[in-house]
C-alpha positions as CSV (number, residue, x, y, z in Angstrom):
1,X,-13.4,-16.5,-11.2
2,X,-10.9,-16.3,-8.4
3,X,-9.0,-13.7,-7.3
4,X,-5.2,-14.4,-8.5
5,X,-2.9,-13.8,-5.9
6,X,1.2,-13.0,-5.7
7,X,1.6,-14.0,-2.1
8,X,0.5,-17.5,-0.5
9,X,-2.5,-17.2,2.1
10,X,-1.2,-19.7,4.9
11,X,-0.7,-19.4,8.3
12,X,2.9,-20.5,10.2
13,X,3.5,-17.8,13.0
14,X,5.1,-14.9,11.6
15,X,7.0,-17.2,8.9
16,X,4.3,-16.2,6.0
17,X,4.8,-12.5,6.4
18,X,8.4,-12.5,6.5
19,X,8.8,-14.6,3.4
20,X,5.2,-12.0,1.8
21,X,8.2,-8.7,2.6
22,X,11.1,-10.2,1.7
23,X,9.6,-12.0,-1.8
24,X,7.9,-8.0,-2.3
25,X,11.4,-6.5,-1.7
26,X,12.8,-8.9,-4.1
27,X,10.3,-8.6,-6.8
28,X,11.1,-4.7,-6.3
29,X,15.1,-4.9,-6.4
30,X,14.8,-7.0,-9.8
31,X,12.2,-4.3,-11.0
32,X,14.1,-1.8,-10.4
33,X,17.7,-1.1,-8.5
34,X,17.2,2.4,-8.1
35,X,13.3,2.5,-6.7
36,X,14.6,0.0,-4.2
37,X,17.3,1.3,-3.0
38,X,15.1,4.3,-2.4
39,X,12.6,2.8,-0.7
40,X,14.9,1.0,1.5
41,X,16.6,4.1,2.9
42,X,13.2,5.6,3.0
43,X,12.5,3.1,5.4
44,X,15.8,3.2,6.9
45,X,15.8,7.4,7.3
46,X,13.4,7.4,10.7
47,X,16.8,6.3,12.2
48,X,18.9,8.5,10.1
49,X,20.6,5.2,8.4
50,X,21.4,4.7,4.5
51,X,22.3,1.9,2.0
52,X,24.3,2.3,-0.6
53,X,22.8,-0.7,-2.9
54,X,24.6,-0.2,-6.2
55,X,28.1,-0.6,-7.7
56,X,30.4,1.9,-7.5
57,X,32.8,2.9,-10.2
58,X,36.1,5.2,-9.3
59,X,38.9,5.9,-12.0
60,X,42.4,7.0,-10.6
61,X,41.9,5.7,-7.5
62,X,45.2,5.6,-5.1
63,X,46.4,2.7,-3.4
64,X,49.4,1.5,-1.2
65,X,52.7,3.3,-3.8
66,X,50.3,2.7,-6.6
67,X,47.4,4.2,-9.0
68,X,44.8,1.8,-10.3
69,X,43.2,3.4,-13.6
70,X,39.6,2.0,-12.3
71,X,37.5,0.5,-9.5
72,X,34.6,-1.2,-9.5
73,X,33.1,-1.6,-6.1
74,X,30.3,-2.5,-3.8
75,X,30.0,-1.5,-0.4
76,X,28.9,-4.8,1.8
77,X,26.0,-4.7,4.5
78,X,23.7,-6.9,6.3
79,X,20.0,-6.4,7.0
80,X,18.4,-8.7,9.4
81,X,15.0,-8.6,9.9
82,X,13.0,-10.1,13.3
83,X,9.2,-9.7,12.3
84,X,6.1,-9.8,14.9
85,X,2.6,-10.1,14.4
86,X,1.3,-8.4,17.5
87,X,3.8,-5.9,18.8
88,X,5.4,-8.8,21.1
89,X,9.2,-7.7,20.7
90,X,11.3,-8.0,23.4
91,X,14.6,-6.6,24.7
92,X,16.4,-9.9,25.3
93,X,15.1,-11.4,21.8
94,X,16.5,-8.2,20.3
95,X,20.0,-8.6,21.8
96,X,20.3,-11.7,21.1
97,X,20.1,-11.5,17.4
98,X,22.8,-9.0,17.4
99,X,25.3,-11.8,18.2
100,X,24.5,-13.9,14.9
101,X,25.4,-10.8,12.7
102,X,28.8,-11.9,12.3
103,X,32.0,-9.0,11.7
104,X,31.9,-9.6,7.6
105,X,30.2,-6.5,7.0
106,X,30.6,-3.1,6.7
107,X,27.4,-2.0,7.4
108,X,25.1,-3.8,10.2
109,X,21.7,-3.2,10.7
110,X,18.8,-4.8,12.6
111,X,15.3,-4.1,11.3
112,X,12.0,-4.7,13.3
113,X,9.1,-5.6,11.7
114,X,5.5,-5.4,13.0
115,X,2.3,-4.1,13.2
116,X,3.7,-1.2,14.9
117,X,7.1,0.2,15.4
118,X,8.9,-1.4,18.3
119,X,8.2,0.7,21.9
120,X,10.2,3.5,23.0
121,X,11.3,1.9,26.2
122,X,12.5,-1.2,24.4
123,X,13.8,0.7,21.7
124,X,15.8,2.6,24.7
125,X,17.1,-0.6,25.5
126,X,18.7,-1.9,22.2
127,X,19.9,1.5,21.6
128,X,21.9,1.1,24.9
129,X,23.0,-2.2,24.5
130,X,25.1,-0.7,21.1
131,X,27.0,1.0,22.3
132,X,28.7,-1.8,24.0
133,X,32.1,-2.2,22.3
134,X,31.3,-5.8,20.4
135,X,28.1,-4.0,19.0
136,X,29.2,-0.8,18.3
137,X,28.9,-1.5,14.6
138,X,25.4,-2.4,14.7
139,X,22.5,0.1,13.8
140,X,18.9,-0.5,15.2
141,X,15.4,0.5,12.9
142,X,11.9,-0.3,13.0
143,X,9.4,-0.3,10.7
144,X,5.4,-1.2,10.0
145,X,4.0,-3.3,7.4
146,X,1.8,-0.6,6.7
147,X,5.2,1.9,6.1
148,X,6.5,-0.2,3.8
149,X,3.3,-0.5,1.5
150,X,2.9,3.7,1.5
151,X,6.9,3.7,1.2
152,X,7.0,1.5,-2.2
153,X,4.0,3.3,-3.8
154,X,4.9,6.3,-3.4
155,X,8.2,5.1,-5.3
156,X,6.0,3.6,-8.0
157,X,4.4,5.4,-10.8
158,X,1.0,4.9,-12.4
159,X,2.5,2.9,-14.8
160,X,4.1,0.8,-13.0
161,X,1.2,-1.3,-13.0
162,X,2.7,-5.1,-12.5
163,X,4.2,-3.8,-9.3
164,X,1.6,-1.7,-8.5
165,X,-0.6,-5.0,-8.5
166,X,2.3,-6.9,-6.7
167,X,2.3,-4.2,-3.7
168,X,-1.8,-4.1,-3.8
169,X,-1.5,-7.7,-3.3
170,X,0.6,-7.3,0.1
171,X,-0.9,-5.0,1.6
172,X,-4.4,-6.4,1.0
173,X,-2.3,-9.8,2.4
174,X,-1.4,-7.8,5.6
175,X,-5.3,-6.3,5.8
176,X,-6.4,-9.5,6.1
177,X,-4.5,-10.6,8.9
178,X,-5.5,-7.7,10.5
179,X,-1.9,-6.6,10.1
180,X,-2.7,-2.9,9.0
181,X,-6.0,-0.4,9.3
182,X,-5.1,1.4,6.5
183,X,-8.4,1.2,4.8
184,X,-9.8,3.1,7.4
185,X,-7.4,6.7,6.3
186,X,-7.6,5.2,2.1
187,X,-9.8,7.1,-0.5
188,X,-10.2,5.0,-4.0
189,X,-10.8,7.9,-6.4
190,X,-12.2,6.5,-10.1
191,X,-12.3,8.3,-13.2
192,X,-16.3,9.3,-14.1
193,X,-17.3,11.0,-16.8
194,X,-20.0,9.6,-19.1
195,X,-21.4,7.4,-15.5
196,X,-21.2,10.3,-12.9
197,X,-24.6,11.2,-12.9
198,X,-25.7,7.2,-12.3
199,X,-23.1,7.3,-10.3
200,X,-24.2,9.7,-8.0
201,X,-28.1,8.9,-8.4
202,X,-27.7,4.8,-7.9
203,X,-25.1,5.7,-5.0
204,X,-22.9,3.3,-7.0
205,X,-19.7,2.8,-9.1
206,X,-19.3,-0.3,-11.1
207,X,-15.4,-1.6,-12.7
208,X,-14.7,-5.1,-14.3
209,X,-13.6,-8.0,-12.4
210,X,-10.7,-8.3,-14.0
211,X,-9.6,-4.9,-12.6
212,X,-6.9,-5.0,-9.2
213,X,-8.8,-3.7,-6.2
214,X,-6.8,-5.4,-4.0
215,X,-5.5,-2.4,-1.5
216,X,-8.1,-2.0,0.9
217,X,-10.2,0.8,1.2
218,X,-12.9,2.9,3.1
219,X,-13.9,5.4,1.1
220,X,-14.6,6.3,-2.5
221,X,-13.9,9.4,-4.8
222,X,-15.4,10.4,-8.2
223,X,-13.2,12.2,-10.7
224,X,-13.6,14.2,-13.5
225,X,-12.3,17.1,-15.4
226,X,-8.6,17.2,-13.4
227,X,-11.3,17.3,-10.2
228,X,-12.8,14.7,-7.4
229,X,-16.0,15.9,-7.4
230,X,-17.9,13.3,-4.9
231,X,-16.7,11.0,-2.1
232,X,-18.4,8.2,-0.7
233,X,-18.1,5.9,2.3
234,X,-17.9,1.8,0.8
235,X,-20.9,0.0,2.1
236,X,-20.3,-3.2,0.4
237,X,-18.8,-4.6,-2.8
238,X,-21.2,-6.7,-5.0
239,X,-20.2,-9.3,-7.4
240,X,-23.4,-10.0,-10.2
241,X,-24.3,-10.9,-13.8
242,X,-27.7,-9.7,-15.4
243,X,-30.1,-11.9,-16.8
244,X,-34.0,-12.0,-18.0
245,X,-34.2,-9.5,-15.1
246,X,-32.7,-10.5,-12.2
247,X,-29.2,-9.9,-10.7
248,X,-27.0,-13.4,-10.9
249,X,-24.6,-13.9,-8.4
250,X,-20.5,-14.4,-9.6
251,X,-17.0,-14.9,-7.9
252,X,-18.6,-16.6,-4.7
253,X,-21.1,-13.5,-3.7
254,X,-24.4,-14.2,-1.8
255,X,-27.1,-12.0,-2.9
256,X,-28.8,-12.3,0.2
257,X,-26.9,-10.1,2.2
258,X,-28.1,-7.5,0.0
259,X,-31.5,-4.8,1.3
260,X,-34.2,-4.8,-1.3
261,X,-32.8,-1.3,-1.9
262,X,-29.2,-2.1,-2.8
263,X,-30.5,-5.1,-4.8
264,X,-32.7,-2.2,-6.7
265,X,-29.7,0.2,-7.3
266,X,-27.7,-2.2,-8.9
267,X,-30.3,-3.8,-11.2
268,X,-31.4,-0.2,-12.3
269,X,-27.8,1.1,-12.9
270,X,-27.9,-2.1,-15.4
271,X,-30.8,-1.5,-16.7
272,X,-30.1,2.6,-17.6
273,X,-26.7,2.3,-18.5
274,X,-27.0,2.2,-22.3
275,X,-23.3,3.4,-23.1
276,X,-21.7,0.4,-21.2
277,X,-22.8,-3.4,-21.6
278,X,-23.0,-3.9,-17.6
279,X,-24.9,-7.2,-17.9
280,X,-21.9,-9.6,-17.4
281,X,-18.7,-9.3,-16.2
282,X,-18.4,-6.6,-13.4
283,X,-18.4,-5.7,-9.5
284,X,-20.5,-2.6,-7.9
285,X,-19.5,-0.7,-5.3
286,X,-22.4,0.5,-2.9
287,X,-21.9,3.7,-1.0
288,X,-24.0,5.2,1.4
289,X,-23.9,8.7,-0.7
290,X,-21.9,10.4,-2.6
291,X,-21.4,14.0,-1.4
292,X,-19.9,16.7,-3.4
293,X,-16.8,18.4,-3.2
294,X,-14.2,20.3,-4.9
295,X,-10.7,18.9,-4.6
296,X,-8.7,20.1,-7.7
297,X,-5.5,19.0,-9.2
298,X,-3.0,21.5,-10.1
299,X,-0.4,19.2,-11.9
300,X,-1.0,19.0,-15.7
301,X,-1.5,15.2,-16.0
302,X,-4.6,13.4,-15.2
303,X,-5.4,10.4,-13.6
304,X,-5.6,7.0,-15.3
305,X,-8.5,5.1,-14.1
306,X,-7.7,5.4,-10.4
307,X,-5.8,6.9,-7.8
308,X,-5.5,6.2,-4.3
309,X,-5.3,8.9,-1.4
310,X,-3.8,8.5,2.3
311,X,-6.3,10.8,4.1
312,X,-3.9,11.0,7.1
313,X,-1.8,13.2,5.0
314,X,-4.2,15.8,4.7
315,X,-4.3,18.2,7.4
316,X,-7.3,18.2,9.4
317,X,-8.2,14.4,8.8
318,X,-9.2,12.0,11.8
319,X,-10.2,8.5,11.6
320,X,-13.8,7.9,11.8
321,X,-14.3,10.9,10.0
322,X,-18.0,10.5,7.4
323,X,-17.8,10.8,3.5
324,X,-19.7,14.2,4.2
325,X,-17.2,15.7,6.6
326,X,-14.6,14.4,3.9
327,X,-16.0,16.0,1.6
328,X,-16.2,19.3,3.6
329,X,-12.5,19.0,4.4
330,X,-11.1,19.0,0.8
331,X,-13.5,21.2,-1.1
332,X,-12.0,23.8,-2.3
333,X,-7.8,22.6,-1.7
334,X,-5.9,21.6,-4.3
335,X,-3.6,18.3,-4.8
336,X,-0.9,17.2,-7.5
């Protein structure tokens, strides 16, 4: 079975990612208003600039020898958005675009795109050029890709789960044009309960297929009882079947990339699982260990099925950092 996908995987210069952000912003506006008008000025608030999205309504409201008894208004604006693939903005390209913004507008804002945000000397430059009388209006932001994936989730509730998948689907979309490294700061943490001791033994967790994996990911975390108590660095990520035996290959995989040893692991966490039916139907993930840790959350809900983690939030993370070392650095803190 193929993996179903939101946004088209085609390549036309940087045409494919800016229709992938604005089609995501749109599904998100006609999700829900309020969610993206806050993660638009989330985006927006690095420059200190805001969006008022919705419809205002006024009553009493004074006019030229008169007093209507109501309003109903909407301020006007104008986002445009120059997008990059590799960091390639430049100062004349920039100015230029302010020109086609047009005076209809109330608010005026130019938004960069990319990988990263736009340098500080060119940045320097637009933010000189505005103050020039014709562009005076005009507000200047950039953004990353990878700022308006973490932006959007952390907008998003666990149960928003279409959007949830929608936003897995971009950024996974961005990973793979080598867009973002976020995988390399992102833990996957799964619920385990009944499984954490194969778990831990095989070096292994197994989900369905049909489950959204789609945001990419380094590292893995085992849950249970409010706390992640295991983290593990991905190895690989094995699509089989089980039959008279021997591991069958599903969704595309090629078994011969696997060692004897992780071919061994996954047939045996088949083989002794006796509360689950793992024979058909599922995807393991292979770690390289899973060491323990005690990383407890203090908020009275749990988690449902998975959460993930931004690693760079946590003081004292650095890229490159093991699963052990992790797993040193949030035993014993807490998290909500």
């Amino acid at each position: 079975m193929s993996k179903l996908h939101y946004f088209q995987r085609y390549d036309s210069k940087e045409n494919w990612v800016t229709n992938a952000t604005l089609l995501l912003l749109s599904r998100l506006y006609h999700y829900n208003r309020l969610k993206f008008e806050t993660a638009i000025n989330s985006i927006l608030a690095d420059s200190n600039l805001s969006l008022n999205i919705g419809v205002n309504f006024t009553q009493q409201q004074w006019g030229q020898g008169s007093v209507v008894d109501g309003v109903i208004s909407q301020d006007s604006f104008k986002v445009a958005i120059e997008t990059k693939l590799y960091d390639n903005f430049s100062t004349d390209q920039l100015v230029r675009h302010l020109d086609a913004f047009g005076d209809n507008y109330a608010q005026r804002i130019l938004l960069a795109l990319s990988k990263s945000k736009v340098d500080s000397n060119i940045r320097t430059e637009i933010i000189k050029t505005l103050q020039q009388d014709k562009y005076k209006d005009i507000k200047f932001a950039s953004t990353t890709y990878e700022d308006i994936y973490q932006i959007i989730a952390s907008n998003l509730s666990e149960y928003d789960l279409e959007m949830r998948e929608i936003l897995d689907d971009y950024i996974s979309l961005c990973n793979e044009h080598g867009l973002t490294n976020i995988e390399n700061r992102t833990m996957l943490t799964f619920t385990a309960s009944e499984s954490l001791q194969e778990n831990i033994k095989y070096r292994i967790y197994y989900d369905p297929v049909t489950r959204s994996h789609n945001s990419p990911f380094k590292y893995i975390g085992l849950y249970l009882n409010k706390t992640i108590v295991a983290i593990g660095k991905l190895e690989k990520t094995v699509y089989c079947d089980y039959d008279d035996g021997k591991l069958i290959a599903t969704n595309n995989e090629d078994l011969s990339r696997l060692t004897q040893d992780e071919y061994n692991r996954i047939k045996e966490t088949i083989e002794n699982t006796d509360y689950y039916d793992l024979e058909e139907g599922n995807k393991f993930f292979l770690v390289d260990n899973f060491y323990k840790t005690n990383y407890i959350k203090t908020s009275f809900s749990s988690i449902r099925a998975k959460k993930y983690f931004w690693l760079d939030e946590i003081d004292g993370f650095k890229e490159g950092m093991t699963a052990e070392q992790i797993a040193k650095l949030l035993d014993g803190k807490t998290w909500e």
